[in-house]
C-alpha atoms as one frame of an Amber mdcrd trajectory, in Angstrom:
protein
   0.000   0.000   0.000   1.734   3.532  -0.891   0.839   6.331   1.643   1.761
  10.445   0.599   1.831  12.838   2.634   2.791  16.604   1.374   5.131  18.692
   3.696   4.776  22.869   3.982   8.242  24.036   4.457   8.017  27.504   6.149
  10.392  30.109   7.486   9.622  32.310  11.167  10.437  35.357  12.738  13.611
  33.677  14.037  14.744  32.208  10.414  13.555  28.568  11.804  12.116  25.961
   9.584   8.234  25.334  10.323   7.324  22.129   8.579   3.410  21.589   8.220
   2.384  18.101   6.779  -0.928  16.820   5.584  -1.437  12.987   4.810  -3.080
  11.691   1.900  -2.733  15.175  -0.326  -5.495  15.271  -3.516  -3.033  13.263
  -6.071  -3.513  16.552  -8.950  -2.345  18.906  -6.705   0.011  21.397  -8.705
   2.808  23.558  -7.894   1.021  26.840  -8.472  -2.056  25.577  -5.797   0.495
  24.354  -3.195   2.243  27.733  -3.328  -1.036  29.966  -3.108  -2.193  27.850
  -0.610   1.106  28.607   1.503   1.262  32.134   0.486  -2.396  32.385   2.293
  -1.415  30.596   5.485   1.642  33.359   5.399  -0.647  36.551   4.854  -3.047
  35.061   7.198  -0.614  34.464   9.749  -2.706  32.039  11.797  -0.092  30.001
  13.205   1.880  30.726  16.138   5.590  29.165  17.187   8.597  29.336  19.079
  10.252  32.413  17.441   7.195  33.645  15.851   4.516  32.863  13.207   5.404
  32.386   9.382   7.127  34.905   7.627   7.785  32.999   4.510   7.901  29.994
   1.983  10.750  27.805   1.636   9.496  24.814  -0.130   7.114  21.754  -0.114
   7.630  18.090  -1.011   5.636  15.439  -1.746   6.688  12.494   0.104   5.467
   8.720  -0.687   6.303   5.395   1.180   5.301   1.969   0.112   3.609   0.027
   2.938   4.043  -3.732   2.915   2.764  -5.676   5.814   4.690  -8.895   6.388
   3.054 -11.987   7.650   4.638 -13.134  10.863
């Protein structure tokens, strides 16, 4: 079974990386969504962390892992 999950990379007040990750993304997501979507949680500013809330984007990644149960 192959789970995704995609992962927010964000930047604070204090120049820390803020990952945010959601599991099971929609699988047609493009580039251009995923970076509006973080440029809103930016403006928006609804998060709050050690060293501040977001200040910017860094990145995102879609990450994927096969699952394979064994029988034991």
């Amino acid at each position: 079974m192959e789970k995704s999950k995609l992962e927010l990379i964000f930047k604070n007040n204090a120049d820390k990386k803020i990952t945010l990750s959601v599991d099971e993304p929609k699988a047609d997501l493009t580039g251009v969504e995923v970076k509006t979507a973080m440029d809103t949680l930016v403006a928006k500013n609804i998060f709050n962390y050690d060293g501040g809330g977001m200040v910017a984007t860094v990145g995102a990644r879609l990450v994927k892992t096969t699952v394979e149960d064994l029988e034991i």
